[in-house]
N, C-alpha and C positions, 0 to 999 in steps of 0.2 A: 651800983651795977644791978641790974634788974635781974630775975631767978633766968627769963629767956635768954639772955647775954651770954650770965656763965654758963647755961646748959647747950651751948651753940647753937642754940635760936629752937631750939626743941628736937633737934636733929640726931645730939647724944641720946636722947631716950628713946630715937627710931631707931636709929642703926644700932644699940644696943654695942656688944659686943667686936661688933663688924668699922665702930668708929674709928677713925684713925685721927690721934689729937694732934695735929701739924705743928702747934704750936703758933699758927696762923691766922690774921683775923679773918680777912674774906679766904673761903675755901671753897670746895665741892664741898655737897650736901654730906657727904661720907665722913670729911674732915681734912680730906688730902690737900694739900699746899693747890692752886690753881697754878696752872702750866704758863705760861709767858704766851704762847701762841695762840693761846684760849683766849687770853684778857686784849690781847692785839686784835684777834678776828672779832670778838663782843664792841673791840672799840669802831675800829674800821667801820663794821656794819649801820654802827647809833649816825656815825659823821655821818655816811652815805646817806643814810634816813634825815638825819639834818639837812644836808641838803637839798634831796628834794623837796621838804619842807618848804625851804626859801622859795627853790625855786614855783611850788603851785603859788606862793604867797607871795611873789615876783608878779606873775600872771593871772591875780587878781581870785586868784582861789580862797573859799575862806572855809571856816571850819563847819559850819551851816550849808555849804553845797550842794553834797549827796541828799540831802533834806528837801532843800529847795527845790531841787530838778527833777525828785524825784528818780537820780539815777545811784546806781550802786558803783 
């Protein structure tokens, strides 16, 4: 296990005193357990963004576009 690992990714020597050790591997930066509703809405969001993925890439969109057409 690497020294960033055990020190919670460098987070226990930020939050100093203020850390709170969950006991948990993925956390808030703090150390707090992450909330169920939190890791639901962070998922929700990625699918919706996958999806529209597909779909510019359905319709012939490629990752070189804004490039090419010079549009933003």
């Amino acid at each position: 296990m690497s020294s960033r690992t055990r020190e919670g990714g460098g987070n226990r020597l930020h939050w100093d005193e203020a850390y709170q050790d969950s006991g948990r591997v993925f956390t808030y930066q703090d150390g707090t357990a992450l909330k169920p509703p939190y890791v639901s809405q962070c998922c929700k969001l990625l699918i919706e963004r996958y999806g529209k993925l597909r779909q510019r890439h359905a319709e012939g969109w490629t990752a070189e576009w804004p490039s090419s057409t010079g549009r933003q």
